[in-house]
C-alpha positions, 0 to 999 in steps of 0.5 A, a space after each residue: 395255322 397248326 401242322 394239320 392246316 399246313 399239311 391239308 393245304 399242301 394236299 388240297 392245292 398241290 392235286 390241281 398242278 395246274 395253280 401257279 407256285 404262288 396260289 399254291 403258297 397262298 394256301 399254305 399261309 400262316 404266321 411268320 417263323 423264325 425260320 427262314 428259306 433262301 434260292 441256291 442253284 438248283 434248288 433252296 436251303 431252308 433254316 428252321 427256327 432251331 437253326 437246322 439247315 435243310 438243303 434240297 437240290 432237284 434234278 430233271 427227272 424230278 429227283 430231290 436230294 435232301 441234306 440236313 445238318 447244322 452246318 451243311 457239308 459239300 460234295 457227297 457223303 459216298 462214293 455211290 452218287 455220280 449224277 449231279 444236280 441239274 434242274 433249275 425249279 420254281 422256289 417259293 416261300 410264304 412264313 409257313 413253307 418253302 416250295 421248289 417245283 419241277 415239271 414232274 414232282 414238287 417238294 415242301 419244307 415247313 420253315 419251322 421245324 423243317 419237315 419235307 413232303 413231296 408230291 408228284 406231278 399230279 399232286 399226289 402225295 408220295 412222302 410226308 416227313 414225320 418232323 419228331 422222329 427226325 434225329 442228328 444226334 453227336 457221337 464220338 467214334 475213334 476221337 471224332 465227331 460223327 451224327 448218328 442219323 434217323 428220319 421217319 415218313 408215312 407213319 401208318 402207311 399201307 403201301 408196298 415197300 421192297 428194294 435195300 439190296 439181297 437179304 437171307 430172310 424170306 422178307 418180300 414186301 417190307 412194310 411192316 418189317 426190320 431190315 439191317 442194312 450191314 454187309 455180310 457174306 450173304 447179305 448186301 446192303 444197297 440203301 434204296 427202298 422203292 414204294 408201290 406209292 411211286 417214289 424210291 429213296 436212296 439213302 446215302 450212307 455207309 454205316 450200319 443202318 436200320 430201316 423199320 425199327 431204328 433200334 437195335 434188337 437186344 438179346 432176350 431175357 427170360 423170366 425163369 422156368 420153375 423145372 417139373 417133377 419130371 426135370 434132371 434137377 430140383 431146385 427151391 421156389 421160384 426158379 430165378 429169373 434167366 435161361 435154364 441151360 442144360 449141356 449134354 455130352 451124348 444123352 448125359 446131362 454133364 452141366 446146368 446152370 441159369 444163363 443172363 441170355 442166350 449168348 455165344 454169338 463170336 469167338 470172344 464169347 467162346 470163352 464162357 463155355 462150362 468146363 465140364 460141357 467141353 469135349 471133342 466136336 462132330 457133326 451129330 449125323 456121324 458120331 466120328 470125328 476127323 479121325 474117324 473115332 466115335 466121340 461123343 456130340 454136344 448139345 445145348 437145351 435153353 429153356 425159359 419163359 418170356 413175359 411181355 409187357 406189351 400185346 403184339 407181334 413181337 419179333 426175334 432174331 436168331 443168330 446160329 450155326 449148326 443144327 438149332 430149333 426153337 420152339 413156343 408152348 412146344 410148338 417148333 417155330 424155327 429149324 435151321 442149319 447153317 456152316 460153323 463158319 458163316 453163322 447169320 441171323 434168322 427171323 421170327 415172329 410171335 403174336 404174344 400178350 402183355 402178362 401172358 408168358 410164353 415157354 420158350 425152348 432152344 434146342 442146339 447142337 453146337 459143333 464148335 458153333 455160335 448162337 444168340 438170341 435177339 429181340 423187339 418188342 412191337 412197335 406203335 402201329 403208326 411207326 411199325 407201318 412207316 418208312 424209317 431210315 436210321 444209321 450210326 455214322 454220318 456227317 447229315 442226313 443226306 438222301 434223295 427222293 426219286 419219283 416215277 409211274 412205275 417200279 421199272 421209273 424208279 429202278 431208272 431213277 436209280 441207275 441215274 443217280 448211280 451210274 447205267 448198268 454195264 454190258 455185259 458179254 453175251 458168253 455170261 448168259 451161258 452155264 457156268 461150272 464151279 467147284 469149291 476150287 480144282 485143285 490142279 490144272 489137270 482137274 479143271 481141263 478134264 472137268 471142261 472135257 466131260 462136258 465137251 465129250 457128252 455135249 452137254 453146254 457149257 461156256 464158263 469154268 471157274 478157277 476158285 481160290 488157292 491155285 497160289 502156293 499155300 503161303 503166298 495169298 496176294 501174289 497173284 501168281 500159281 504154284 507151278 507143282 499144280 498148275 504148271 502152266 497156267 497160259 496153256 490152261 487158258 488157251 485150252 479152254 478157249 480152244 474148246 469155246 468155253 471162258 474161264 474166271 479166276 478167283 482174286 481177292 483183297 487179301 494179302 500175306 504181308 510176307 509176299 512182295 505184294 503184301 510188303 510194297 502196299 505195306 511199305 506205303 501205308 496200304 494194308 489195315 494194320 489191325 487184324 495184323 496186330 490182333 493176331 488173327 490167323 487163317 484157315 490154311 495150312 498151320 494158320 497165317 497172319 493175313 489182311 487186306 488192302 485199303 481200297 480208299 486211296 487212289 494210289 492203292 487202288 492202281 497198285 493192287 490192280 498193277 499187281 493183279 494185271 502183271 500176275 493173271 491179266 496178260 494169261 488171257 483169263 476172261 472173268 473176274 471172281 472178286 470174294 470176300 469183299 465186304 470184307 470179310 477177315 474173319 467170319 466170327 468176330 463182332 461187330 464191333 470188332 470188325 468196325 474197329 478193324 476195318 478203320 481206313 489207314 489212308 483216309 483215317 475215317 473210322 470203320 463204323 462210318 464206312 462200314 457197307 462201302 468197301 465193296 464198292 470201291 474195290 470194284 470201280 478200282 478194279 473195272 477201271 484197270 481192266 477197261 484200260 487193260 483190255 480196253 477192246 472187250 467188256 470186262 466182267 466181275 463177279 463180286 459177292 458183295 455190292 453197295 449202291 452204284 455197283 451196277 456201274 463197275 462190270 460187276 454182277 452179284 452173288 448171295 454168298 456162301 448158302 447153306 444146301 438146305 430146302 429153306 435156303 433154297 426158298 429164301 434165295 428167291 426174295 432175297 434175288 427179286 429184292 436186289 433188283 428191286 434196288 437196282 442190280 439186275 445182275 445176280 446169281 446164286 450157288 446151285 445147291 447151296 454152297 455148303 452142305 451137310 454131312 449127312 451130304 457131303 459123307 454121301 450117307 445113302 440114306 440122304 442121297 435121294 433128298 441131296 439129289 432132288 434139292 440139287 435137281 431143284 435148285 438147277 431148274 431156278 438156276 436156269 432161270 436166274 439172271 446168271 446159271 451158275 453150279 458152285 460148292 462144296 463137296 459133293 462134286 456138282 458137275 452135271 457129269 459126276 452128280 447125275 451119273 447114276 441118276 438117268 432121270 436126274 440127268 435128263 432134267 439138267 441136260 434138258 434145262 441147260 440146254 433150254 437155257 441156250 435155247 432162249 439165249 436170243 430172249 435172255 440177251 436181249 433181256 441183259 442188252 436191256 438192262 444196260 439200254 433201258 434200265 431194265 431188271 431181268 429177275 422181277 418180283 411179280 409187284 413190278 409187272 402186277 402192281 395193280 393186282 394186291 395179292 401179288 405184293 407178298 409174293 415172295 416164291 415166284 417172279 416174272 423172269 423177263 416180260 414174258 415167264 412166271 416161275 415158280 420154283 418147287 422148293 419143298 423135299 418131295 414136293 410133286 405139286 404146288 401152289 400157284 398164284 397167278 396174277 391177275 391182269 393177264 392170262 397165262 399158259 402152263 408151260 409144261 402142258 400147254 393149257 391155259 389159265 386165268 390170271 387172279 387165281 390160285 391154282 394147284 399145278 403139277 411139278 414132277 421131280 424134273 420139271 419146274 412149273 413155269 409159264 408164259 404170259 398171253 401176248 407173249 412172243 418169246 424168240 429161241 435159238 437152236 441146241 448150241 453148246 456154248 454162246 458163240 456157236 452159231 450165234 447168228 443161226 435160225 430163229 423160232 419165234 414162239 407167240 402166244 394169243 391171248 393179247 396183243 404182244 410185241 418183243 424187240 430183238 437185240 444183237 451184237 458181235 458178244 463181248 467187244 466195246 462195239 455197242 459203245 459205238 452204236 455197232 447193233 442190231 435190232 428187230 422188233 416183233 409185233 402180235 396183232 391178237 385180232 388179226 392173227 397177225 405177225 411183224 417182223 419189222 425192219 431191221 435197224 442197225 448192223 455191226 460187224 459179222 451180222 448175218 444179211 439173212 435168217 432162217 425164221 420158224 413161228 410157233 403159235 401156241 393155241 391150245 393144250 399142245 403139250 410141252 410149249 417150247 417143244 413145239 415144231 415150227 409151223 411157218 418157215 421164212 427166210 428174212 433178209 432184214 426188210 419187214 414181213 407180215 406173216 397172217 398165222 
């Protein structure tokens, strides 16, 4: 029997679960192979005619790992499994296919060429391998043998596909899109796709892997643009085939010349700069340098056609700092600014036809800047809408098939695999004020007491870097002369009820006594030391990082941390830098070969996304022996699979303050929890700005002051609300002062966030109990709705809010979509809307357009000024007809190991639509300090009322803990 007939016989019998294994085989059977399967504990090992091993191995939930190699390797390929094969499934053989069968899924391997397909409960197909594409290809890295890897599923598809961790480029729904999975300071590669189709796959790799294209984009050649009568030069016919690059200094053209590709992309290209286009670098917004004396600015115009030899969408990748544009037959297809030292890659696409050129423009204002271009050619129809997975480094292939009815089964699928999300102390909830770092003890105290003297909440203040003398990075100490007592400063904090977070980082002076003990036992990566790389600080100094592969390293570096900074009584950890990230500019390649473990000597190209990961088990393990009566917390900007499990929450790195950076932190948010981390948060207003910003140029001022403004209102309604950056000051107090309206809506949201607190804790209690996702992109609640699949500018946060931020400069409306499945009410006007619409909706510069779901019951607590004041105090619970509704309550002591033990309280709440009817159920459980009894309001919201949660109580009871019916 051909391919086809294997493929239609397996679809046929396996949607009539029903059929025992050996009809199911019997429809599958052909001739005999040469291939051959055998039963393992837990699953099979299937040897196709080529001698290729294809190990699968179930789990009770129904998950398959997949392995494939010719020589099949033991153990896991990372750290980020911990869960173990455990099922024992039906194994069936007949000449064509093996099969294993669980209750909840099945999974087939053709004997002759080993290609998997796996089928759900129902016999719905979910994964069909697309044998060809299937690569284990030898290559040599450092002197040893690797495979680079690549398999291929669903050529063709149509279904959703979202996850792979945070990623800065507005990408959504996936299908159809290339996504690199490389850490970056803004990106985070977390290796699981999940599909509207009902399956997720978790890749378990840690090199450089590509998921869409398997290919990397190769800079981009043009063909030469033969200049007008109107261009500075002339030159003979036919222009030659290359970019026309023009260098200006001020408006004078200073140097030309045709250019291969557009290319400075790191330090090591800087090298190629024209001579005569050299000159002293400024912001092009001042015109004076650091002296304060004019200069003249730079700029770049590239210019060039592009011939395709094939129609379609064709897709660039632009890597750049400073101010660049790009336009196509003159129209601006991309405008972006992003700090010099944090150059990244932005997407764009061009539908182009074969033999038709298109006149491409690259407008740059370096600055001491980087750029590149890159680009891809489209992709067969049949590959570009498929599930690919392709990674530089391995030892197998090696992934794992996770099926489940819904997106929140296949975040749980996940979470099993990976490790359960941790608890998180309840004092996280709150806001949390950063600045780029105070710089004295005396800043930071007096930050916490504006806060405290105008009552505006707070709960957590953030010492960031350098609070160490300026040559010793790594020992994990302060300079006295500005923080002259750091035990004082905590205790300071803490009288005034607020936490305060130290920033720790892997990097070390090998001159300070840190530095030289982990050295003296092989412990420091010895590569940037010998490349000489220096810092940013002060003069410059030579720096690296610990090797967290070892064990031993692991317990030193936080010995070393816990004798310096725990004892002081900080409450948080900020862990940065921990992709790592040495050296902003160095290539690839570069950090590949630096980054090679000197305590495991596995090459750096085959670890590549995993360092993150290991950082943060070392360090949650020592401070859960530390401190083993309280929930510790990390903050880490970089996570790879498993990261969840180590007290660590997430954020997406250094952002630039622009409006666009705005709009893209909201999918980059919604697909990291897709993959899984339901713990992320983002600097509120970006954490580096432009001069035209950070100059305080007036003419700027009110567009800072809005995009700000803006970002506060999706802070308040992210997972973690946290203020950070750079210069301008961001503290409520400073940024607000002269601005009365901009001041009401900080203070208005910041305190609605502390009113909410019993909603959002709850939210994060179910995060760690029930594998929940706090931040959810509208296709996990509205999967059945089509036109909620793309859309990547609203989310559900919570059952019960959809927001919609406002992410346009003088925006006083937007579009919604509303979806379908559901009725909703405007939050700022109390009107109600049908779901499976478009609406036009209001968004005055202080408010955020919001709303609430029909059947919603959303709990609130009273105006606190930080997390532990009066925790157990009265409730408002506030319930929206519409639907039935219900919402579980969940409460503890806040920040001791006593959820552990079962020590926690819950009451659920029920809406009876019908009847116009509210339950509040039976409290089940205690722990210690839970009040007996409550004050409770109701708020039932039935019509345009005007500001919902402002709305008075209109029943009042006090609960003792006993169920209560209250008809409203």
């Amino acid at each position: 029997m051909g391919r086809i007939g294997v493929l239609d016989g397996r679809m046929s019998v396996l949607r009539k679960v029903s059929r025992p294994a050996a009809l199911v085989l019997a429809a599958c059977a052909s001739p005999a192979f040469a291939g051959s399967a055998e039963q393992v504990p837990h699953g099979m090992v299937v040897t196709t005619d080529a001698g290729e091993k294809v190990r699968v191995l179930s789990f009770a939930d129904g998950t398959f790992r997949v392995t494939v190699a010719d020589t099949l390797p033991e153990g896991h390929s990372t750290a980020q499994v911990v869960a173990e094969p455990d099922a024992d499934p039906a194994f069936s053989t007949t000449g064509a296919v093996a099969m294993l069968q669980t209750p909840h899924s099945s999974a087939l391997v053709g004997l002759d060429d080993g290609r998997l397909t796996v089928y759900d409960a129902a016999g719905k197909l979910l994964l069909d391998e697309y044998a060809p594409a299937r690569r284990l290809t030898a290559v040599t890295i450092e002197g040893q043998d690797w495979l680079a890897t690549r398999v291929q599923f669903n050529r063709g598809t149509d279904e959703g596909l979202y996850g792979l961790g945070q990623h800065q480029n507005r990408q959504m729904n996936y299908n159809g899109e290339d996504v690199e999975l490389a850490q970056h300071n803004m990106a985070i590669a977390l290796p699981y796709l999940v599909s509207t189709r009902g399956y997720g796959i978790f890749w378990d790799n840690a090199s450089i892997t590509r998921v869409g294209d398997p290919e990397p984009y190769t800079e981009l050649r043009a063909d030469g643009k033969r200049p007008s009568k109107d261009d500075t030069v002339v030159v003979s016919e036919p222009w030659p085939a290359g970019w026309r690059a023009q260098y200006f200094l001020g408006d004078k053209l200073v140097a030309e010349q045709l250019e291969a590709t557009l290319n400075y992309q790191y330090i090591r290209d800087q090298a190629r700069w024209p001579e005569e286009a050299k000159a002293a670098t400024v912001a092009a917004t001042t015109g004076q340098n650091t002296a304060g004396n004019a200069v003249q600015t730079q700029r770049v115009v590239w210019t060039g056609n592009y011939t395709p030899s094939t129609s379609g969408t064709h897709k660039f990748r632009l890597y750049s700092s400073s101010y660049v544009k790009v336009f196509a037959n003159g129209k601006e297809v991309l405008n972006r600014w992003r700090q010099n030292w944090n150059p990244w890659y932005h997407n764009f696409e061009l539908d182009l036809t074969a033999d038709k050129a298109v006149e491409l423009k690259v407008e740059w204002e370096p600055n001491a800047g980087y750029i590149a271009l890159y680009h891809a050619d489209p992709l067969p129809d049949l590959d570009r809408h498929s599930v690919s997975f392709a990674s530089e480094a391995g030892k197998s292939i090696d992934y794992y098939v996770v099926p489940g009815a819904d997106m929140d089964a296949l975040v749980a699928g996940y979470r099993r695999l990976t490790g359960q999300a941790s608890m998180m102390p309840r004092w996280v909830w709150g806001f949390w004020q950063s600045r780029q770092r105070y710089e004295t003890q005396a800043q930071l105290e007096g930050v916490l007491d504006s806060y405290r003297g105008q009552e505006i909440p707070i709960d957590n203040i953030v010492q960031d870097w350098f609070y160490w003398p300026e040559d010793q990075w790594g020992c994990q100490c302060f300079d006295k002369a500005r923080f002259p007592d750091p035990e004082a400063m905590v205790a300071d904090v803490h009288e005034k009820g607020a936490r305060i977070m130290i920033s720790v980082w892997p990097k070390f002076y090998p001159t300070t006594a840190n530095g030289k003990e982990l050295r003296d036992k092989g412990f420091l990566y010895e590569r940037p030391l010998a490349a000489g790389q220096l810092d940013w600080v002060g003069p410059g100094y030579a720096n690296t990082y610990y090797d967290p592969y070892s064990a031993e390293a692991r317990a030193i570096y936080f010995r070393q941390v816990r004798d310096g900074l725990v004892g002081m009584g900080f409450d948080a950890w900020w862990m940065d830098a921990t992709e790592p990230d040495w050296h902003s500019n160095l290539s690839v390649d570069e950090r590949k070969y630096q980054m090679a473990s000197p305590t495991t000597g596995v090459p750096g190209a085959a670890i590549f996304n995993s360092y993150p990961l290991v950082h943060a088990e070392g360090m949650a393990e020592g401070l859960r022996a530390a401190e083993p009566k309280q929930r510790p917390f990390i903050l880490t900007r970089s996570g790879f699979g498993g990261i969840q499990r180590t007290s660590s929450a997430l954020w997406s790195g250094d952002v630039a303050a622009r409006w666009d950076d705005l709009r893209d932190q909201i999918s980059a948010g919604l697909n990291l929890g897709l993959a899984g981390m339901p713990y992320w948060t983002h600097d509120i207003g970006g954490f580096a700005v432009e001069d035209r910003y950070s100059k305080e140029l007036p003419e700027a001022q009110p567009e800072w002051r809005e995009l700000y403004t803006r970002w506060y209102q999706f802070g308040a309604f992210s997972p973690l609300f946290r203020s950070h950056g750079e210069y301008p000051q961001r503290e409520t107090p400073i940024i607000a002062r002269d601005d009365p309206a901009m001041m009401e809506s900080l203070v208005y949201y910041d305190k609605l966030r502390y009113r909410l607190l019993p909603y959002i804790y709850t939210l994060g209690a179910d995060a760690h109990f029930n594998d929940g996702t706090m931040m959810r992109a509208l296709v996990m609640d509205f999967e059945a709705d089509r036109k909620a699949w793309d859309v990547d500018d609203e989310y559900m946060f919570g059952p019960a809010l959809l927001v919609a931020p406002a992410t346009e400069f003088e925006a006083r409306e937007r579009q919604v979509y509303l979806p379908g499945g559901a009725n909703w009410i405007e939050v700022l006007t109390g009107k109600r809307l049908a779901g499976g619409q478009q609406v036009t909706v209001a968004a005055p510069r202080e408010r955020i357009p919001l709303f609430v779901r029909a059947g919603s019951i959303v709990p609130m607590g009273p105006v606190v000024q930080w997390t532990g004041q009066d925790p157990q105090g009265p409730l408002t619970i506030h319930v929206f007809p519409g639907a039935d509704g219900s919402f579980t309550l969940y409460e503890d002591q806040g920040t001791d190991m006593g959820y552990a033990r079962g020590e926690f309280a819950r009451i659920p709440i029920t809406w009876d639509d019908k009847a116009r009817r509210l339950t509040i159920g039976k409290r089940e459980g205690s722990f210690p300090g839970m009040a007996a009894t409550r004050e409770i309001g109701v708020v039932v919201h039935d019509g345009p009322e005007g500001p919902v949660f402002e709305q008075d109580a209109s029943k009042r009871v006090t609960y003792s803990g006993e169920a209560l019916e209250l008809p409203l």
